[in-house]
C-alpha positions in Angstrom: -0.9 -6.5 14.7 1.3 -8.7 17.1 4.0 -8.0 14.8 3.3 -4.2 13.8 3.6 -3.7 18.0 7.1 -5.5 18.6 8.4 -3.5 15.8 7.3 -0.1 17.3 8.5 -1.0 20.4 11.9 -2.3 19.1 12.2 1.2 17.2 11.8 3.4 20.1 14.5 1.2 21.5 16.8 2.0 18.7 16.3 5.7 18.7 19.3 7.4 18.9 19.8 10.7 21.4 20.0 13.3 18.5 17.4 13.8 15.6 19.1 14.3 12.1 18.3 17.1 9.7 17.1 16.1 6.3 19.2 17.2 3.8 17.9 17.5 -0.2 20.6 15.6 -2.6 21.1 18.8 -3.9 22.2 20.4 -0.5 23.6 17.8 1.6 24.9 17.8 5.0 28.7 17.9 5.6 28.5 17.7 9.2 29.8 14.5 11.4 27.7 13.6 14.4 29.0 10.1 16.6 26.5 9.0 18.9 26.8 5.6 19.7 30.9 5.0 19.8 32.6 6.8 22.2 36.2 8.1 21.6 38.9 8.3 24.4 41.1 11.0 24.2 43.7 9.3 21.4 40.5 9.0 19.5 40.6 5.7 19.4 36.6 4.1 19.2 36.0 2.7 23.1 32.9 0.4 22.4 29.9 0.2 25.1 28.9 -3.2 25.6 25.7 -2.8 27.5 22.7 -2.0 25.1 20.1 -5.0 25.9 19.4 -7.7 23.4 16.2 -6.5 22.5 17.8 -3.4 20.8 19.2 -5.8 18.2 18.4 -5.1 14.3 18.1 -9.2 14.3 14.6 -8.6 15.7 13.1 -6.8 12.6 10.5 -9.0 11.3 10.7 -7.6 7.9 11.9 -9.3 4.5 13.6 -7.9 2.1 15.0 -8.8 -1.5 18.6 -8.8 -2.5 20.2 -7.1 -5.8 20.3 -10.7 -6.6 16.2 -11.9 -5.7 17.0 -13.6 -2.9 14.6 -13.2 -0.1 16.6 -12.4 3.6 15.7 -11.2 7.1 18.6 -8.7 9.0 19.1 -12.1 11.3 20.0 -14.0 8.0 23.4 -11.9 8.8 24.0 -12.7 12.4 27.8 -13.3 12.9 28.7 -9.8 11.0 29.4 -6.3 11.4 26.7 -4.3 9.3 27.7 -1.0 7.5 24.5 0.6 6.4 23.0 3.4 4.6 20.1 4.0 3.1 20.3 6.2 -0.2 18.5 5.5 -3.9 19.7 4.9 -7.3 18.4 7.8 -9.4 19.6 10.2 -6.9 22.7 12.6 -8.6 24.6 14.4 -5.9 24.2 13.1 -2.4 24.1 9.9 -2.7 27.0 9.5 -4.8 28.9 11.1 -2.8 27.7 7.9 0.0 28.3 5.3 -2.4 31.8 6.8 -2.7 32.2 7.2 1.3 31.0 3.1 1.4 33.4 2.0 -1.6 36.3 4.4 0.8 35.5 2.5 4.0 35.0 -0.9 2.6 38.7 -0.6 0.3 40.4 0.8 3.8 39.0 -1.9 5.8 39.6 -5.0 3.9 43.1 -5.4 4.2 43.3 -4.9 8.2 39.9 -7.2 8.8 38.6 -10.2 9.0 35.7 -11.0 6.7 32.4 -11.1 8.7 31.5 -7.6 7.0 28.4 -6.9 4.9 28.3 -3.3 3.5 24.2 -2.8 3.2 22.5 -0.6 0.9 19.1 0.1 1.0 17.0 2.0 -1.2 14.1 4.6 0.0 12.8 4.3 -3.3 11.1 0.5 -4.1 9.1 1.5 -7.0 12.1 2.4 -8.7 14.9 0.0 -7.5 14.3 -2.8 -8.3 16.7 -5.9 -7.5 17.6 -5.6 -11.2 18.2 -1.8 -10.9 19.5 -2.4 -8.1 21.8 -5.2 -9.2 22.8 -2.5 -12.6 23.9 0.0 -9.9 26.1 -2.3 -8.5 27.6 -3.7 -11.2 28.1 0.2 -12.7 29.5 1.0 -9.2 32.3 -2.2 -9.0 30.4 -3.5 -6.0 29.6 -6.4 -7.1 31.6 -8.6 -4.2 29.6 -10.6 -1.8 30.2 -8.6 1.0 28.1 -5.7 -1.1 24.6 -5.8 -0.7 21.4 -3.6 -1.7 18.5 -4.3 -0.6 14.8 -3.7 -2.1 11.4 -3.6 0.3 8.5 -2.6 0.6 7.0 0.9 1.6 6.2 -0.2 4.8 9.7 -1.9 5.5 11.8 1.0 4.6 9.9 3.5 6.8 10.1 1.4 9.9 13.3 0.4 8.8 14.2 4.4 8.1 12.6 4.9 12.1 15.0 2.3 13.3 18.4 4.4 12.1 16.8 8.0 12.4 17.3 8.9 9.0 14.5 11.3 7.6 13.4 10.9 4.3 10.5 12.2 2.4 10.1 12.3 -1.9 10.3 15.8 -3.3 9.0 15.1 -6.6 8.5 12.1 -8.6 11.9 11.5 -8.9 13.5 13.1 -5.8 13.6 12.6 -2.2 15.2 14.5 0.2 16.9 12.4 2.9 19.1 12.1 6.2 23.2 11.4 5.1 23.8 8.5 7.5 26.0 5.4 7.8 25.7 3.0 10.7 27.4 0.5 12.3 26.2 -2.8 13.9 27.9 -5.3 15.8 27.7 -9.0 15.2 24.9 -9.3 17.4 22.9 -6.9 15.7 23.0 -4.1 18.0 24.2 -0.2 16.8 27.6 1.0 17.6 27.9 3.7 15.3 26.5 6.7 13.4 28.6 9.0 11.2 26.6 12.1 9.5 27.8 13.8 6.5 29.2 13.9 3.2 32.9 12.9 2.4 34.1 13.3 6.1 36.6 12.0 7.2 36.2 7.7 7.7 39.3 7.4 10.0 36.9 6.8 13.0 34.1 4.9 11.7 36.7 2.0 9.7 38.8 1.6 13.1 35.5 1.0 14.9 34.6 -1.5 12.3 37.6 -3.1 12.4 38.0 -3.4 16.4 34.2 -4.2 16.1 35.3 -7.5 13.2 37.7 -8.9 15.7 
């Protein structure tokens, strides 16, 4: 219960000052919305600094299971810039569309950063993906690096965890969900930078904030 009340706490902390619009994979959201990075007029991403400690993601008493069945908390990653989203395998319009926006970001960062970057992907749907699915997918996908990871949990863990990043979710039919289009940014202490909404947008913004953000 001790536990169940830190994490409610820590997710009104992390709610962001817009509520996204769940989108069905079949009718996804194109729109861009940037909350937590501010831009200066060049467009350049100006980072804010001052979010407390206690808003970190490395507070999330949750566990969750790797593509490869290893068994990590989010503070297992302390020291790196998190790209996250949260999609599912069986999915067959929206979210390929954001594993293609992750494999953009991740092939335009590389050469420009240092190597403290984890992209995260973590499925809404546990009864289905597995670590092995999960593990197939990326192998199918050529994400297979280190610095790919999906992430399997339980029911529980993925709707706090879902609270935490204000992406809506809820399953449509046995094999569909409809679901927020989000990928976020933390810092290397855990705590969120940025949001970007939408559905092959343009990732000019979000990879120079994860570059300054790798430095």
């Amino acid at each position: 219960m001790k536990d169940l009340n830190i994490l409610k706490h820590f997710g009104v902390a992390m709610a962001i000052t817009y509520m996204c619009f769940v989108t069905g994979c079949g009718t996804p959201n194109s729109s861009t919305q940037e909350s937590i990075v501010k831009t200066d007029e060049n467009q350049e991403p100006v980072i804010d600094d001052k979010e407390p400690d206690e808003m970190s993601i490395y507070l999330l008493p949750s566990f969750w299971q790797t593509q490869n069945n290893d068994t990590i908390e989010f503070s297992d990653w302390k020291g790196n810039v998190l790209v996250v989203v949260m999609f599912y395998t069986s999915c067959k319009t929206a979210c390929p569309r954001l594993v293609a926006d992750m494999r953009d970001i991740e092939s335009r960062v590389s050469p420009l950063a240092r190597k403290n970057i984890k992209y995260i992907l973590v499925s809404i749907d546990p009864e289905v993906d597995t670590p092995e699915r999960l593990k197939r997918f990326g192998k199918a996908n050529q994400m297979e690096g280190e610095q790919w990871i999906f992430l399997h949990g339980s029911d529980e863990s993925v709707r706090e965890f879902a609270n935490v990043l204000s992406v809506k979710y809820a399953q449509i039919s046995p094999v569909d969900f409809s679901h927020s289009n989000i990928i976020s940014v933390f810092d290397e202490q855990g705590i969120l930078r940025h949001q970007q909404e939408g559905l092959g947008v343009n990732n000019e913004t979000i990879v120079r904030t994860i570059i300054e953000l790798s430095k």
